[in-house]
C-alpha positions as CSV (number, residue, x, y, z in Angstrom):
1,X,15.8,9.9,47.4
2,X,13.4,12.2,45.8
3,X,11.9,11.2,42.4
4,X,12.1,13.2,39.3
5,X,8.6,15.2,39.9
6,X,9.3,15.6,43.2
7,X,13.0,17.2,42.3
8,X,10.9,19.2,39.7
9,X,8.7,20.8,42.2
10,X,11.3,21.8,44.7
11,X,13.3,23.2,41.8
12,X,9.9,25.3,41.0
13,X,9.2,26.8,44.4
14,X,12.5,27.6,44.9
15,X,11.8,29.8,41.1
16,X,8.8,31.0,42.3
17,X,10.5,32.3,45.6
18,X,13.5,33.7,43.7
19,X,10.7,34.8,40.8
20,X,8.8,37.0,43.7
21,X,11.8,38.4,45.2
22,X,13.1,39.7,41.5
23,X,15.8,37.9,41.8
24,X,15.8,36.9,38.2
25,X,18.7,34.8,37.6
26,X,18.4,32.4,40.6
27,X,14.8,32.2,39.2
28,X,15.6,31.0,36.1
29,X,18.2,28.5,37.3
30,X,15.7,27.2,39.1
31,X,12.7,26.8,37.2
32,X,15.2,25.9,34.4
33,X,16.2,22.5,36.4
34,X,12.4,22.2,36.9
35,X,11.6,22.3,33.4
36,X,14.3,19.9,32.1
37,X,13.2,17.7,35.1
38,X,9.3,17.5,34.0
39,X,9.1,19.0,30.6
40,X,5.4,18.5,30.6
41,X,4.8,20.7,33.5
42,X,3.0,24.1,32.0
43,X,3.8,26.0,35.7
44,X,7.6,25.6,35.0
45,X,7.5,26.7,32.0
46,X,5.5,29.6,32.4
47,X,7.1,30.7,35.3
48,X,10.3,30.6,33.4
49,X,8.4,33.0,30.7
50,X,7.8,34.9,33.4
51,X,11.7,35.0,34.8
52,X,13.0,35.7,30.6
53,X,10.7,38.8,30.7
54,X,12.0,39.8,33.9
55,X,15.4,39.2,32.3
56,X,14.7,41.6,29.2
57,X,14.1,38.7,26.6
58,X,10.8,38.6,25.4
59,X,11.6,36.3,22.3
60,X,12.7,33.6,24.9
61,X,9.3,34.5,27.2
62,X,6.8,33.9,24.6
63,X,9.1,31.1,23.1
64,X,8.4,29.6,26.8
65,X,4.7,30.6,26.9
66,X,4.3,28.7,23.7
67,X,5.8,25.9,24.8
68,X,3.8,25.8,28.3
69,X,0.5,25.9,26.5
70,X,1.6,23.1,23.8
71,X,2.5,21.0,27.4
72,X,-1.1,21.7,28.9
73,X,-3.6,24.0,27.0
74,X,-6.1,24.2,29.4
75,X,-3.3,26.1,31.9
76,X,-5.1,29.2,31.9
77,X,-2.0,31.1,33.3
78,X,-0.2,30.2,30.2
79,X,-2.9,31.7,27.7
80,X,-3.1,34.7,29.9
81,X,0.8,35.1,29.9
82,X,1.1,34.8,26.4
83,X,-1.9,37.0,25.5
84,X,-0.2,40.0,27.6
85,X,3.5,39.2,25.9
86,X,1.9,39.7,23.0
87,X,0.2,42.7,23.8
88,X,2.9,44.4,24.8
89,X,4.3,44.0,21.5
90,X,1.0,45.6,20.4
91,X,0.0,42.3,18.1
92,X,-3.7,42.4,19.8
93,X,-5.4,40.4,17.3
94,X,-2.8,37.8,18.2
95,X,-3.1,37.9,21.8
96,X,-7.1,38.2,21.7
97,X,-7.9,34.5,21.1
98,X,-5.3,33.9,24.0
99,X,-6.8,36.2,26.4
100,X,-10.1,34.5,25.4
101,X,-9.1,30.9,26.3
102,X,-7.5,32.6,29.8
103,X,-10.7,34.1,30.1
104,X,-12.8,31.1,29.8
105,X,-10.6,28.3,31.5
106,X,-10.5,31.0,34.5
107,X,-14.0,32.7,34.3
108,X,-13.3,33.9,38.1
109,X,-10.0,35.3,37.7
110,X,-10.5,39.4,37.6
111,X,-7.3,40.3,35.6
112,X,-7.8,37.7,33.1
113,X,-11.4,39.3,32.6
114,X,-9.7,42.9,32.9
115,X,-7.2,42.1,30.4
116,X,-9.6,40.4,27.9
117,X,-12.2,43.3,28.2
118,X,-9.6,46.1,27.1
119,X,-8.0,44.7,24.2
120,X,-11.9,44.1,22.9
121,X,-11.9,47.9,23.5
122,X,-9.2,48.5,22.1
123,X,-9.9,46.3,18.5
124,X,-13.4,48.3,18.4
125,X,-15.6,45.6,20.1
126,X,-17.2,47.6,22.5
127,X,-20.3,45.4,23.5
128,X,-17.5,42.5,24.1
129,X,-15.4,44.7,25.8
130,X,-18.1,46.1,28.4
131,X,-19.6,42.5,29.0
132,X,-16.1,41.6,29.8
133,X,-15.3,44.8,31.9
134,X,-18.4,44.3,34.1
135,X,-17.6,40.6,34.4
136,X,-14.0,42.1,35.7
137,X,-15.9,44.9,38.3
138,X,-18.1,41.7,40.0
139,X,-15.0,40.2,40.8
140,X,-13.0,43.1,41.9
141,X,-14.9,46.4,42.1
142,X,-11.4,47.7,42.5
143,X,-9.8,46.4,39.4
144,X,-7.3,49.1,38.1
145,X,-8.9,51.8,36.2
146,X,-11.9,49.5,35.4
147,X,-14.7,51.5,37.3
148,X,-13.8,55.0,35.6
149,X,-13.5,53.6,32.4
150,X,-16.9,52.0,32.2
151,X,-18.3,55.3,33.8
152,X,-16.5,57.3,30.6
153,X,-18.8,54.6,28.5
154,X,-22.0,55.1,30.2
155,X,-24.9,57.8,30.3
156,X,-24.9,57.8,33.5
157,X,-28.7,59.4,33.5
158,X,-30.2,57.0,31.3
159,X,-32.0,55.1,33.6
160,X,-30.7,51.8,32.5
161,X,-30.0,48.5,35.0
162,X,-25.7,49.0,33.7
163,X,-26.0,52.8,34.5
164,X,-27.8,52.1,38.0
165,X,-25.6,49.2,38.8
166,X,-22.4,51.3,38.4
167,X,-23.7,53.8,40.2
168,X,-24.5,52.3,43.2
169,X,-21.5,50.6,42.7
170,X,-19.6,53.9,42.9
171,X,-21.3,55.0,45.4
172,X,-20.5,52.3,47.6
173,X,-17.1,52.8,46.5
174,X,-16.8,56.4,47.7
175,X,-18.2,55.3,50.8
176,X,-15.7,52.9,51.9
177,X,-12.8,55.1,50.1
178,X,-10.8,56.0,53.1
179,X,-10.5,52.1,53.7
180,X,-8.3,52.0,49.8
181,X,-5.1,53.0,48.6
182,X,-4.7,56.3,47.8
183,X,-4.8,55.8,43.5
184,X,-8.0,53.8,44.1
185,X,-9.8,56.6,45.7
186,X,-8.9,58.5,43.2
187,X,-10.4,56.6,40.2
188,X,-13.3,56.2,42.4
189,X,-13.5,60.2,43.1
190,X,-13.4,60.5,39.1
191,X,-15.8,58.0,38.5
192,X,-18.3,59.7,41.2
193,X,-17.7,63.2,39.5
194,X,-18.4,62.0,35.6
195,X,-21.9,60.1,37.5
196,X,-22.8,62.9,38.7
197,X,-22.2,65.6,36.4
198,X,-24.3,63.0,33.8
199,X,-27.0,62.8,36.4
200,X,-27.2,66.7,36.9
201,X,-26.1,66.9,40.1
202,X,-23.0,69.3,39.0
203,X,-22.0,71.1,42.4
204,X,-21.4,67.3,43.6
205,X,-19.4,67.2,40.9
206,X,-17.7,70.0,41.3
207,X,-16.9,68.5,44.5
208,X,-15.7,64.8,43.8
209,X,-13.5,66.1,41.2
210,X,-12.1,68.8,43.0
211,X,-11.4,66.0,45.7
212,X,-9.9,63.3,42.9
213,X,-7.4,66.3,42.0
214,X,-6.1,67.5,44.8
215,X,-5.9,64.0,46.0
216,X,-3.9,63.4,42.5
217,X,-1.7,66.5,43.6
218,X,-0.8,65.3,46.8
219,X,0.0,62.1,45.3
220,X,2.9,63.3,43.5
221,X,6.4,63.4,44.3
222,X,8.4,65.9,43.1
223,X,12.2,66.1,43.9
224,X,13.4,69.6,43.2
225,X,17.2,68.8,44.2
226,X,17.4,66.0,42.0
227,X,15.8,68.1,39.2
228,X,18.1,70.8,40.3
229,X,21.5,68.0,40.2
230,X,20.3,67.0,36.8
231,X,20.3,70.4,35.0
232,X,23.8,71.1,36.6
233,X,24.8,68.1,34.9
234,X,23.3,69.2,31.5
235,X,20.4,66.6,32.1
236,X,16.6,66.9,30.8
237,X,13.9,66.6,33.3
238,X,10.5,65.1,32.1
């Protein structure tokens, strides 16, 4: 008969399973039994976090978040969970020291660095903020919105090892771009205009960002018989 832990860890891959297949409330039954099973287990408990937010409670998802990190604080998932709970309750100077520990207990993981590196940004630490945005592009040159966004930061002409770096970095971006998903060619398109256009080179420009948009264009989906259905009904389209 299986002992307690190994009940507990069936229970929490049966969550996880039910957890990646949205299928919220099987989830949270299951990483429920895990959690009462091995209380000390962070996983459970942050994958249960992670199940209340998918449920709509966020109170109960940090409440488990908390109480994953108290279990083991060197689970960097946790810190990270937590960090972005509370971000998206815009408390940022709460969730910085969080995203800092997920950061450093995971120095490899690309979104923890991501995440870290914007809400620095975003409280004015701008140094912090790049250090920890270039730390994110080193591990995932494709990390959402990351390569544009230090580009927008940069003079792209000055010369300097971070300008040349992310240049060459775009550059071997746009080269391999019809290998990505269409949204990451088009931050890489963008990025490669704003390089260029720094650098001089504006007909190139021209040309990259007349690519990104029509790119963008294409991109979007737009139903005209569902807008059409929705004004009949006395709907608002936005």
């Amino acid at each position: 008969m299986p002992n307690r832990r190994e009940q507990a860890a069936a229970h929490l891959e049966s969550g996880n399973r039910a957890l990646a297949a949205n299928d919220f409330e099987q989830a949270r039954r299951s990483l429920e039994a895990a959690a009462a099973l091995e209380p000390a287990r962070a996983e459970a408990r942050c994958q249960l976090g992670r199940t209340q937010l998918g449920l709509g409670d966020r109170e109960l998802a940090e409440q488990s978040a908390r109480m994953a990190i108290e279990a083991d604080p060197s689970h960097a998932a946790s810190a990270h969970f937590l960090g972005t709970l509370l971000c998206e309750r815009e408390r940022y100077a709460e969730a910085l020291p969080w995203l800092q520990t997920a950061a450093m207990l995971a120095p490899n993981n690309a979104q923890a660095q991501r995440d870290l590196g914007v809400v620095r940004l975003f409280l004015g630490d701008f140094a912090a903020g790049r250090a920890a945005l270039t730390r994110t592009l080193e591990l995932d040159p494709l990390a959402k919105d990351i390569l544009p966004t230090l580009v927008r930061m940069t003079r792209m002409d000055s010369g300097a090892a971070d300008a040349e770096w992310l240049f060459a970095l775009t550059r071997e971006m746009v080269a391999k771009r019809d290998a990505l998903p269409m949204d990451a060619q088009i931050r890489v398109l963008f990025a490669l205009g704003k390089a260029l256009e720094d650098r001089g080179d504006f007909g190139a420009a021209f040309e990259a960002y007349a690519s990104a948009n029509a790119m963008h264009r294409a991109a979007i989906t737009y139903d005209v018989a569902a807008d059409e259905a929705r004004l009949a009904a006395g709907g608002v389209s936005v």
